[in-house]
C-alpha atoms as an extended CHARMM CRD file, in Angstrom:
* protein
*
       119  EXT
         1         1  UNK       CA             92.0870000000       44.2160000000      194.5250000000  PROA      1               0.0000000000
         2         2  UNK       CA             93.6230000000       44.6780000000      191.4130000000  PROA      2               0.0000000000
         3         3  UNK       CA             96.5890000000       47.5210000000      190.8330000000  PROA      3               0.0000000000
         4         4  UNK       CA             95.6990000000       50.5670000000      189.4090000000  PROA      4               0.0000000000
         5         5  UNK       CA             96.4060000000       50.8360000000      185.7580000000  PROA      5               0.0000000000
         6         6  UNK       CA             99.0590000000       53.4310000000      184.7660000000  PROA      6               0.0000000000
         7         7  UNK       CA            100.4880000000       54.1970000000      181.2930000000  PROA      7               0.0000000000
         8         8  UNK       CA            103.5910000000       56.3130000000      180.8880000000  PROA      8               0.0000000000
         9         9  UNK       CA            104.9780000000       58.9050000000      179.1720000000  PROA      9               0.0000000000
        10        10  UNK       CA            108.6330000000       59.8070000000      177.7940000000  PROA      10              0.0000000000
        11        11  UNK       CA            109.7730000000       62.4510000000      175.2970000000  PROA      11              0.0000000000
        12        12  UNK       CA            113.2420000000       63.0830000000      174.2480000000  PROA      12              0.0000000000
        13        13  UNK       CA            114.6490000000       65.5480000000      172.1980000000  PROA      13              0.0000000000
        14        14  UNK       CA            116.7150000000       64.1300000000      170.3930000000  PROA      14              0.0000000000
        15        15  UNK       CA            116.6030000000       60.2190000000      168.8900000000  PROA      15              0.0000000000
        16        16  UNK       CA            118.0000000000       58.5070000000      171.4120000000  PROA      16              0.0000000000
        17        17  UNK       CA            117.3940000000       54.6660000000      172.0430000000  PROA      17              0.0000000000
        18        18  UNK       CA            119.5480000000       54.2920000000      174.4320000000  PROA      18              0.0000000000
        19        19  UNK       CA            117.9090000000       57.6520000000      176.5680000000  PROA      19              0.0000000000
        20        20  UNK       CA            114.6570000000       56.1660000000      175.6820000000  PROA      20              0.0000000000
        21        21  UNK       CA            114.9600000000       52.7560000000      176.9870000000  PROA      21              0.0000000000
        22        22  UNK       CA            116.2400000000       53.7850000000      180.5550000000  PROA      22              0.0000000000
        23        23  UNK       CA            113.5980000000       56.1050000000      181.4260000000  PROA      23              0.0000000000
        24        24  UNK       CA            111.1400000000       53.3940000000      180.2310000000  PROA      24              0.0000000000
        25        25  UNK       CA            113.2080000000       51.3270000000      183.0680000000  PROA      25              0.0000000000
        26        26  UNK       CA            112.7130000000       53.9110000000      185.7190000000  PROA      26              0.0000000000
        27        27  UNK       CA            108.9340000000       54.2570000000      184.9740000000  PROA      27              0.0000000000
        28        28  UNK       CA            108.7150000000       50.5050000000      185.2300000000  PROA      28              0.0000000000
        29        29  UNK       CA            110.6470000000       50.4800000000      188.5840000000  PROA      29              0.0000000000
        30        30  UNK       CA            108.9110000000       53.0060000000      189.9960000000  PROA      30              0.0000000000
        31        31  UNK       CA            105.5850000000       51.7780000000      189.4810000000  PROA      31              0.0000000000
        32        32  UNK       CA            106.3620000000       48.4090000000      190.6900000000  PROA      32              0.0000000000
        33        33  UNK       CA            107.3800000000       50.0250000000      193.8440000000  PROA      33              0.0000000000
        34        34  UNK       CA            104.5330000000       52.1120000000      193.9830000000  PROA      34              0.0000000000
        35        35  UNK       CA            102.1430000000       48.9090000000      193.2390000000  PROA      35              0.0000000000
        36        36  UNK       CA            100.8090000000       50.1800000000      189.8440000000  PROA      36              0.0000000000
        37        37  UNK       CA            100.6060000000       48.2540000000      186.6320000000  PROA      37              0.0000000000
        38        38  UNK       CA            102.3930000000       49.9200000000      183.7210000000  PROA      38              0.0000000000
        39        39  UNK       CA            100.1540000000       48.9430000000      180.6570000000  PROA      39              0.0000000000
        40        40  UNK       CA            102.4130000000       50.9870000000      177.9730000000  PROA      40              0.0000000000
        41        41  UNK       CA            104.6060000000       53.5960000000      177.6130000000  PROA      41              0.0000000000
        42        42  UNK       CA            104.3640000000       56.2120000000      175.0410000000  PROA      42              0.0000000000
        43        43  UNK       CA            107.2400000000       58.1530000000      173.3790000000  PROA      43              0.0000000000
        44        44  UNK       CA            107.9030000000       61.1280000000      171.1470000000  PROA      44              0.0000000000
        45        45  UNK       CA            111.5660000000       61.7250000000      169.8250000000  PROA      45              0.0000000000
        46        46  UNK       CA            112.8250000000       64.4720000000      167.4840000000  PROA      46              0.0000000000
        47        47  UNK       CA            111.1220000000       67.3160000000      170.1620000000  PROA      47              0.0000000000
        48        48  UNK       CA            107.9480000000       66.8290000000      168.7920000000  PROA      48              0.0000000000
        49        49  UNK       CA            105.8360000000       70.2920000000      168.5660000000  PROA      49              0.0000000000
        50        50  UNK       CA            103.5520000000       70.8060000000      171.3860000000  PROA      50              0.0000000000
        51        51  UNK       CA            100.4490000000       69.8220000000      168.4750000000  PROA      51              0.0000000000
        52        52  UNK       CA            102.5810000000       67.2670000000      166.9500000000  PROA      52              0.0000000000
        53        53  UNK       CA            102.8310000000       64.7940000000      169.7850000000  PROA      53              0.0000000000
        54        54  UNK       CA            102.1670000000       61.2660000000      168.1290000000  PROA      54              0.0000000000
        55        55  UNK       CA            102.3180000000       59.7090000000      171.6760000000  PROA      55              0.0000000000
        56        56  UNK       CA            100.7340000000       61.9190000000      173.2390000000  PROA      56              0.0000000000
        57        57  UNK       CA             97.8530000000       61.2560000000      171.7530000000  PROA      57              0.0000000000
        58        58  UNK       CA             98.3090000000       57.1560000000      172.0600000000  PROA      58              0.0000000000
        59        59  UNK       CA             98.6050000000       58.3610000000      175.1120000000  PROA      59              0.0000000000
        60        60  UNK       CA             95.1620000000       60.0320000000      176.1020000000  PROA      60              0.0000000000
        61        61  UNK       CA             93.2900000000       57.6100000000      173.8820000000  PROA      61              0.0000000000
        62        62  UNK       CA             95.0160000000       54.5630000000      176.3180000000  PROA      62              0.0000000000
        63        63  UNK       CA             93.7530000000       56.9510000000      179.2010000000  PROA      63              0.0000000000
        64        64  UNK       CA             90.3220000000       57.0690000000      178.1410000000  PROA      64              0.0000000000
        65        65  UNK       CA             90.0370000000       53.4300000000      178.0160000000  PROA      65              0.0000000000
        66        66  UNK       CA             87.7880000000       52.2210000000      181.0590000000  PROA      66              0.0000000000
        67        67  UNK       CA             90.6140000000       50.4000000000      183.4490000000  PROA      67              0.0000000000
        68        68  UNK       CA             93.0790000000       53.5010000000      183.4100000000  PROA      68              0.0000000000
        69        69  UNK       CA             93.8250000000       55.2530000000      186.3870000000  PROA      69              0.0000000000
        70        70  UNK       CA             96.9550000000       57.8620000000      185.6440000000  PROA      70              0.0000000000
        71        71  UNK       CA             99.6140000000       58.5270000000      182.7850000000  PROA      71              0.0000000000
        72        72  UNK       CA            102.9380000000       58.1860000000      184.9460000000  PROA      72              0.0000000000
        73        73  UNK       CA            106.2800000000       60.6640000000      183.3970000000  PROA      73              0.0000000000
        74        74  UNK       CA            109.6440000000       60.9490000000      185.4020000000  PROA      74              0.0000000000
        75        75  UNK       CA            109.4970000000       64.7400000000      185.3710000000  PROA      75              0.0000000000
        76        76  UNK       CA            108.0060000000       67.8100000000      183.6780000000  PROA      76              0.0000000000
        77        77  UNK       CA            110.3260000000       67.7880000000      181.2570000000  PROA      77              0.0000000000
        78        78  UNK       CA            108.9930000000       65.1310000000      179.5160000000  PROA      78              0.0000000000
        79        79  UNK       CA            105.3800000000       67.3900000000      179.0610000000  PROA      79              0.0000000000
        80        80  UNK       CA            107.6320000000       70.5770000000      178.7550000000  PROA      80              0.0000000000
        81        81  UNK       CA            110.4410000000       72.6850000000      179.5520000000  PROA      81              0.0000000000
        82        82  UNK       CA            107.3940000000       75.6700000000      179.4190000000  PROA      82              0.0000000000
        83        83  UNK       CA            104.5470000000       76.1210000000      182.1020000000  PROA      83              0.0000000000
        84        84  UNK       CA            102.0490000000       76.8290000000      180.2390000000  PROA      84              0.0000000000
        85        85  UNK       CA            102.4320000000       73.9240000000      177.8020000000  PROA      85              0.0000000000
        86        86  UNK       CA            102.8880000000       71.4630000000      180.7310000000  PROA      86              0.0000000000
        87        87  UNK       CA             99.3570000000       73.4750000000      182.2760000000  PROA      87              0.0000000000
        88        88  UNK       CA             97.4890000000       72.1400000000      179.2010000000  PROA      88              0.0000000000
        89        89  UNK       CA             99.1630000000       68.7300000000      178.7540000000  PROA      89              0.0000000000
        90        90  UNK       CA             98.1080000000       68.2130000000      182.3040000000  PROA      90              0.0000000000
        91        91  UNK       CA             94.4380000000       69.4400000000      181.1650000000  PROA      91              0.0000000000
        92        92  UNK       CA             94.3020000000       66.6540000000      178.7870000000  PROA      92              0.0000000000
        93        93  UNK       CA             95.1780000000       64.0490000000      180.9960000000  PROA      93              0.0000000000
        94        94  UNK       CA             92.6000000000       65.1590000000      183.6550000000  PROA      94              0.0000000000
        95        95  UNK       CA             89.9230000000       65.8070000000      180.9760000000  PROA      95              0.0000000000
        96        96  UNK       CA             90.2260000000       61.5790000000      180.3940000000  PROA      96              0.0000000000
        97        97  UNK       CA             89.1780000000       60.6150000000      184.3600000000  PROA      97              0.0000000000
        98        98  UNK       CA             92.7170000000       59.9430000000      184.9690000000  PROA      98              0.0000000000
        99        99  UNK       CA             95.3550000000       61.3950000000      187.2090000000  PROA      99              0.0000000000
       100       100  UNK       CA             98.6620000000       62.6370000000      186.1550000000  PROA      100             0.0000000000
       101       101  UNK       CA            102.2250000000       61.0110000000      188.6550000000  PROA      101             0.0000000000
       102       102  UNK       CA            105.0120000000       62.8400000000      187.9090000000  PROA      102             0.0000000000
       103       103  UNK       CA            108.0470000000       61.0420000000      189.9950000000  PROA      103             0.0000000000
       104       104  UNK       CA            110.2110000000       63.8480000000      190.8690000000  PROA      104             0.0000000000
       105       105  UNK       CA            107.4970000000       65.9420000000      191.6130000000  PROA      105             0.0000000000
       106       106  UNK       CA            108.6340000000       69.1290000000      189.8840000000  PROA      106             0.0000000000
       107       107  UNK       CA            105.3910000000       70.6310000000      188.0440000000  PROA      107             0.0000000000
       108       108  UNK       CA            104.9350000000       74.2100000000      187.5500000000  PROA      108             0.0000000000
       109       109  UNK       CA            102.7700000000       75.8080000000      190.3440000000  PROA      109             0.0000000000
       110       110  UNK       CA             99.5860000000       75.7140000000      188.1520000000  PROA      110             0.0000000000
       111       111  UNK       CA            100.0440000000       72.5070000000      186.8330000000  PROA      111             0.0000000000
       112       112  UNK       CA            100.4800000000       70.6610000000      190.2340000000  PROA      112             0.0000000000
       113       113  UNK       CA             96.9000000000       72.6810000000      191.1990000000  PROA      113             0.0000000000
       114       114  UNK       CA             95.5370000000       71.1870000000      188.2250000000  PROA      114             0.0000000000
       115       115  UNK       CA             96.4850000000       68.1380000000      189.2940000000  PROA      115             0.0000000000
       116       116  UNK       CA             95.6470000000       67.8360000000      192.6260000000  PROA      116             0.0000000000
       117       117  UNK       CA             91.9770000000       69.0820000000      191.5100000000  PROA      117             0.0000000000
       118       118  UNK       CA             89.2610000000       66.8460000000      190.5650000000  PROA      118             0.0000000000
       119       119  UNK       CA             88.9320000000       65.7250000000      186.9350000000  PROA      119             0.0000000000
């Protein structure tokens, strides 16, 4: 059977290549552990607005694609340091068929509902 197809997500506030580049390592070690294949992984530097997320979008459009199985991010910062903006970034993932990993586990309360709920 073939591993699940994942795509990831980082955001950093500032321009950063260097910040970039090791959280794109993580994600990759972390789904090789976990078995998962990372695809891609989408950025947005310069703290993007919430509506301005360039990969974001690349992002749910990868997700909609017929193989994916989850968008993978290292924490909830990378949605959002707010709840409610994290709540709807998660909507957008689960709105594609996909499931949303978040590696340290640290959602907001009605984001982790929204993701343990079916799409």
């Amino acid at each position: 059977m073939p591993a699940p197809v994942v795509y990831g997500y980082v955001r950093a506030l500032v321009e950063d290549d260097a910040y970039v580049r090791d959280c794109k390592e993580q994600l990759a070690t972390w789904c090789a552990r976990e078995g998962w294949a990372l695809q891609a992984v989408f950025t947005d530097c310069g703290g993007a607005l919430d509506d301005d997320r360039v990969g974001f979008r690349g992002l749910l459009n990868a997700l909609a694609m017929p193989d994916s199985s989850a968008a993978v991010v290292l924490g909830s910062l990378h949605l959002s340091p707010r709840a409610d903006v994290v709540a709807r970034l998660v909507r957008a993932v689960r709105r594609t068929g996909c499931t949303l990993e978040v590696r340290d586990k640290d959602l907001p309360e009605i984001a982790r509902r929204l993701c343990l709920a079916r799409p």
